[in-house]
TIVO-2410 file (N, C-alpha, C; in nm, 3 decimals):
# residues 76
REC num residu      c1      c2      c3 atome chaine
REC   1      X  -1.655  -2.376  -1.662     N      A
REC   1      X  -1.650  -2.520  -1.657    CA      A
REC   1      X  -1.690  -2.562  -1.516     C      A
REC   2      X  -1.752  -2.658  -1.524     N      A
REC   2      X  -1.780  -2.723  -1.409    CA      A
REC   2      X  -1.692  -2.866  -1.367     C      A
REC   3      X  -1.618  -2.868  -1.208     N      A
REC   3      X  -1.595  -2.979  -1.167    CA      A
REC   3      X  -1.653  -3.056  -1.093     C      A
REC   4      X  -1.671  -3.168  -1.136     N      A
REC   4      X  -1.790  -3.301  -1.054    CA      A
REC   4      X  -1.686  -3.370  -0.968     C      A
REC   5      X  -1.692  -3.347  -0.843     N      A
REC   5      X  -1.545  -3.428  -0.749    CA      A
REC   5      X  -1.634  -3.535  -0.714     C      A
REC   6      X  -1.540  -3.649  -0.681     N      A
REC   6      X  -1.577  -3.826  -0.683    CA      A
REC   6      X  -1.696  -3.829  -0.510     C      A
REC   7      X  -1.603  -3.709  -0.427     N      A
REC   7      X  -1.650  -3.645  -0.313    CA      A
REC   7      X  -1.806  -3.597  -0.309     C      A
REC   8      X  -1.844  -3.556  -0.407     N      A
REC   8      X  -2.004  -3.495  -0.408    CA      A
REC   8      X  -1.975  -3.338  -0.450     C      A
REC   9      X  -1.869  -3.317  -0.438     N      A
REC   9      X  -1.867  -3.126  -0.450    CA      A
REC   9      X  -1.867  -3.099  -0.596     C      A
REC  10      X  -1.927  -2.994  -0.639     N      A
REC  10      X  -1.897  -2.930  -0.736    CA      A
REC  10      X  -1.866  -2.816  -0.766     C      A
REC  11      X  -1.764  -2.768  -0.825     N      A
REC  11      X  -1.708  -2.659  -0.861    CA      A
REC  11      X  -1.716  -2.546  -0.955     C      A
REC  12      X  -1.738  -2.424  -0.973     N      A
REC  12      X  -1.751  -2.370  -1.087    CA      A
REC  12      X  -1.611  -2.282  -1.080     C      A
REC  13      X  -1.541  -2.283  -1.213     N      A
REC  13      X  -1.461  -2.209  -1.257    CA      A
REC  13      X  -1.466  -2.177  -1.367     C      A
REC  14      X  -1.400  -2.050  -1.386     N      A
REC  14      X  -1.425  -1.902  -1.504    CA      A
REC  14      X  -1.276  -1.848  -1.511     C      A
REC  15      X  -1.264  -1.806  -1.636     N      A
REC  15      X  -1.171  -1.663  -1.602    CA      A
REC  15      X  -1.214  -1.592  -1.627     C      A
REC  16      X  -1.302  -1.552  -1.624     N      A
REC  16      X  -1.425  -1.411  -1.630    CA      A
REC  16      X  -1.421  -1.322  -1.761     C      A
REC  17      X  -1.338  -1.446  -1.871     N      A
REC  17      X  -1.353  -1.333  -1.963    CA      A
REC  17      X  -1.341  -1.455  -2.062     C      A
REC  18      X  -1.368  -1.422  -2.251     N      A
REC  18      X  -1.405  -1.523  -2.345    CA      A
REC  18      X  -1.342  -1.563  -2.388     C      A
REC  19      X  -1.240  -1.566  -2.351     N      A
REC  19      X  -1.074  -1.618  -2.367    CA      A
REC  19      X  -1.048  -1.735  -2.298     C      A
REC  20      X  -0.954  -1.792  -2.311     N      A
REC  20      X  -0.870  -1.853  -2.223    CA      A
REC  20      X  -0.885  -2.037  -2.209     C      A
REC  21      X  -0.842  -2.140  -2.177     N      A
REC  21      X  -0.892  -2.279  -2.200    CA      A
REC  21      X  -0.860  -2.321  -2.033     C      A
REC  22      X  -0.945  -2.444  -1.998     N      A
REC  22      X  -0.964  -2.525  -1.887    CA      A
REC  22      X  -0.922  -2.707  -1.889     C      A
REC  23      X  -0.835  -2.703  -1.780     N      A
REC  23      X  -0.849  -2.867  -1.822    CA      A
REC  23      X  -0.894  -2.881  -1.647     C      A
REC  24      X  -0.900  -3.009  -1.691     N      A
REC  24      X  -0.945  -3.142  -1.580    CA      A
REC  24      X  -0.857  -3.161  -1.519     C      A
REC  25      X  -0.794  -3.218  -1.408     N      A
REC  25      X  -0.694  -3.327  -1.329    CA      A
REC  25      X  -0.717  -3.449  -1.304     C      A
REC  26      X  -0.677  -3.534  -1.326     N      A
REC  26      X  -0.735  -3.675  -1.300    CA      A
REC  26      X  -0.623  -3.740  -1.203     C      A
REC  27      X  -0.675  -3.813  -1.119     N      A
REC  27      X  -0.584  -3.921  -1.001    CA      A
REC  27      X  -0.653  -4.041  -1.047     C      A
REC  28      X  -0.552  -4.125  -1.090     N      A
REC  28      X  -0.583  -4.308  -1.076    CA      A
REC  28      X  -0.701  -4.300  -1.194     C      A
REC  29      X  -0.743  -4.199  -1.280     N      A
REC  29      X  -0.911  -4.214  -1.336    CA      A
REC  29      X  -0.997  -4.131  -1.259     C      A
REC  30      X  -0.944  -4.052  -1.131     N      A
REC  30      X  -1.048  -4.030  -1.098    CA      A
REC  30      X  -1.036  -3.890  -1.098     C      A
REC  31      X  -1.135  -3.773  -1.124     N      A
REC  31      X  -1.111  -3.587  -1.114    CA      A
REC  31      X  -1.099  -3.586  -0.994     C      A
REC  32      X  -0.928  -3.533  -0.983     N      A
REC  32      X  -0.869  -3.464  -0.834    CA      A
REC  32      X  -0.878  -3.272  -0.869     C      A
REC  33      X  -0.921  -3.240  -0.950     N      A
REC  33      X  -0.911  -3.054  -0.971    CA      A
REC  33      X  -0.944  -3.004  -1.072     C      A
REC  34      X  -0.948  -2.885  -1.102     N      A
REC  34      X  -0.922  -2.750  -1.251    CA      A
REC  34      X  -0.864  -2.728  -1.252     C      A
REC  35      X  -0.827  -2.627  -1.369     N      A
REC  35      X  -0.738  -2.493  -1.364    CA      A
REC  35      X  -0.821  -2.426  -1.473     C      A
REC  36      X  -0.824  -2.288  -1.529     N      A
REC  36      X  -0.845  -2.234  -1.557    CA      A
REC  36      X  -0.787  -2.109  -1.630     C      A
REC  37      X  -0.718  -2.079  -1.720     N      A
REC  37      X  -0.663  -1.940  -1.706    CA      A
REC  37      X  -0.651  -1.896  -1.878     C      A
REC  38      X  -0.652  -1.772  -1.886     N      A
REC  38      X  -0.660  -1.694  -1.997    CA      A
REC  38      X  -0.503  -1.636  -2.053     C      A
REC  39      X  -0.417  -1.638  -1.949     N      A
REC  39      X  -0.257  -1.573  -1.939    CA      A
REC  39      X  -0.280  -1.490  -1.811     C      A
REC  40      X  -0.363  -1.449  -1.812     N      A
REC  40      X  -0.356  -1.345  -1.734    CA      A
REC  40      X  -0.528  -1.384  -1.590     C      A
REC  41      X  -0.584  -1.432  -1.638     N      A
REC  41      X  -0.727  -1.423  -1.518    CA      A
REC  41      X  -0.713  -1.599  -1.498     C      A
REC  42      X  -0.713  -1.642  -1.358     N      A
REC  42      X  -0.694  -1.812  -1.358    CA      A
REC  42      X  -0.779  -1.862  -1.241     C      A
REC  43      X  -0.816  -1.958  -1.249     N      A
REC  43      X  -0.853  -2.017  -1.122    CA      A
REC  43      X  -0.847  -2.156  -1.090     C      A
REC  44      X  -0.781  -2.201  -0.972     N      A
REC  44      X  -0.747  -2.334  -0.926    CA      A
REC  44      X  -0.854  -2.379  -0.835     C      A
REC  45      X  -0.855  -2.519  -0.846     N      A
REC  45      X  -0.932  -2.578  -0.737    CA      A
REC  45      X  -0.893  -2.755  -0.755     C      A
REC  46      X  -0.870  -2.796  -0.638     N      A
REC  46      X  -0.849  -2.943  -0.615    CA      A
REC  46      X  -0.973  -2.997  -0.534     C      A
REC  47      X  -1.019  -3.115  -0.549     N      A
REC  47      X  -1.089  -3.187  -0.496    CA      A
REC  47      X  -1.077  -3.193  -0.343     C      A
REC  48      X  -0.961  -3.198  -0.301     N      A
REC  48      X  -0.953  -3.262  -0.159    CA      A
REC  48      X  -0.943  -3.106  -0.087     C      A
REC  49      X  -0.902  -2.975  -0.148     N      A
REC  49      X  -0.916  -2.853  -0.072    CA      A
REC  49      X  -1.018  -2.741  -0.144     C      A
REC  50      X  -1.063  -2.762  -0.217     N      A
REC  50      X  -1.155  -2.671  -0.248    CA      A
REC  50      X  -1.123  -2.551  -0.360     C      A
REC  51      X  -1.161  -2.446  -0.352     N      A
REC  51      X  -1.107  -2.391  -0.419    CA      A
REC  51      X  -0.967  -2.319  -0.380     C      A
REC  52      X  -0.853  -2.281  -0.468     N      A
REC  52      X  -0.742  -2.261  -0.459    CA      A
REC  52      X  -0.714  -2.116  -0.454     C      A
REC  53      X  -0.618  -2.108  -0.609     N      A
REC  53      X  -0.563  -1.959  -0.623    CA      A
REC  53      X  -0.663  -1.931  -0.743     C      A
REC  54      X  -0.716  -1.772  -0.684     N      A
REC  54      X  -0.808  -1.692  -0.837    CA      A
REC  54      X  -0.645  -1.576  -0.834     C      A
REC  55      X  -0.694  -1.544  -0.968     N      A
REC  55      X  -0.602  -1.430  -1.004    CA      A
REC  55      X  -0.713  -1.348  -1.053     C      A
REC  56      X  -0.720  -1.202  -1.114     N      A
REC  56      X  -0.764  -1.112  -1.223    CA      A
REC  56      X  -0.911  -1.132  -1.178     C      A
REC  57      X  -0.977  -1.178  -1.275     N      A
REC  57      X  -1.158  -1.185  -1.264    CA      A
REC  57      X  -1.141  -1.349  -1.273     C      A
REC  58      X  -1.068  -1.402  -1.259     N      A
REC  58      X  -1.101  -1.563  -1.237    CA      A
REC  58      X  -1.210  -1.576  -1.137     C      A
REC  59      X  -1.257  -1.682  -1.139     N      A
REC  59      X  -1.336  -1.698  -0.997    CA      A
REC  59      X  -1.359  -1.853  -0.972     C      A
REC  60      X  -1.346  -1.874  -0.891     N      A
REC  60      X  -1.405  -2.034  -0.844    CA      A
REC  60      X  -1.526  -2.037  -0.754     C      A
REC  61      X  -1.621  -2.123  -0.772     N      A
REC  61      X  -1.719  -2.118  -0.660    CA      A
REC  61      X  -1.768  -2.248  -0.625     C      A
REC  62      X  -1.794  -2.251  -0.498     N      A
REC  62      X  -1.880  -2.409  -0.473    CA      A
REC  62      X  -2.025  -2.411  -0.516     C      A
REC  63      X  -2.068  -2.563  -0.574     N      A
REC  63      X  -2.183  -2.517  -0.648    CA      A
REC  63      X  -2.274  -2.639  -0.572     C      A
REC  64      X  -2.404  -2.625  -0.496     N      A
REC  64      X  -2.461  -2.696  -0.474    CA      A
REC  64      X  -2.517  -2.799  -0.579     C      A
REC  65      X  -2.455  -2.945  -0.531     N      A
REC  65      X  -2.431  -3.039  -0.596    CA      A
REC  65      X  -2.610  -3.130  -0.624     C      A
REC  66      X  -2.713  -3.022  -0.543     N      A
REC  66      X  -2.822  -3.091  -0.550    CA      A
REC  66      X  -2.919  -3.001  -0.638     C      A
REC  67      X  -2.870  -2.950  -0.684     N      A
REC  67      X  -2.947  -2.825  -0.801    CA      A
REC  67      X  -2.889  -2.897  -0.910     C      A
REC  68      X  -3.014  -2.865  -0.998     N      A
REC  68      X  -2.986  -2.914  -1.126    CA      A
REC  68      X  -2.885  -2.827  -1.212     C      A
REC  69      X  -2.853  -2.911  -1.274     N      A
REC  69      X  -2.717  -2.778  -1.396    CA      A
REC  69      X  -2.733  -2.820  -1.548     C      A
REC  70      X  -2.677  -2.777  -1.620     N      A
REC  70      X  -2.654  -2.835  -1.740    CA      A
REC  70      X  -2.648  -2.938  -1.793     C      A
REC  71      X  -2.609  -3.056  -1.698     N      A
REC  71      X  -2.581  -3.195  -1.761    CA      A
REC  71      X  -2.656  -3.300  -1.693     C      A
REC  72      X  -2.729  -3.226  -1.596     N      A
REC  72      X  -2.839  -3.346  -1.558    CA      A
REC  72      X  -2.985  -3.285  -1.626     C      A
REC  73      X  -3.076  -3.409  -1.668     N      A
REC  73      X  -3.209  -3.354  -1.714    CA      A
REC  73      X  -3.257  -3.449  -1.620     C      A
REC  74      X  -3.387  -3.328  -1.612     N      A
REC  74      X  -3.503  -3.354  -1.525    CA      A
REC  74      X  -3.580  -3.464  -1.521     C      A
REC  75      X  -3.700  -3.482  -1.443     N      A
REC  75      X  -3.790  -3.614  -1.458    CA      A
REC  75      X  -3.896  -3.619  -1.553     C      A
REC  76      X  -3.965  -3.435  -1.536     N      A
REC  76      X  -4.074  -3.491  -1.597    CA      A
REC  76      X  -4.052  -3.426  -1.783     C      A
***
């Protein structure tokens, strides 16, 4: 899953395996974080510090917010 912070950053988090569910955090309406976790593989990240706690094969990463991804389409 990817997090889009109000900040410009974006986040990638996994639990590195095909398991497991992700939610959102929201402040006021607005995404303050992730989480990530399977029971056992997790990964945190808040908006205002970055990425948090990985456990197992979790992973969090910062994702340059000026590369295209999945949910933006191109021009031409």
């Amino acid at each position: 899953m990817t997090i889009k912070c109000p900040n410009g950053y974006h986040y990638k988090l996994t639990t590195g395996s095909d398991l497991g569910v992700c939610k959102i955090y929201l402040e006021r309406g607005r995404v303050s974080g992730g989480f990530c976790t399977d029971g056992t593989n997790t990964a945190l990240q808040t908006c205002a510090t970055g990425c948090k706690e990985v456990a197992g094969s979790g992973a969090c990463e910062q994702q340059d917010p000026s590369a295209a991804d999945d949910t933006t389409s191109g021009g031409t």
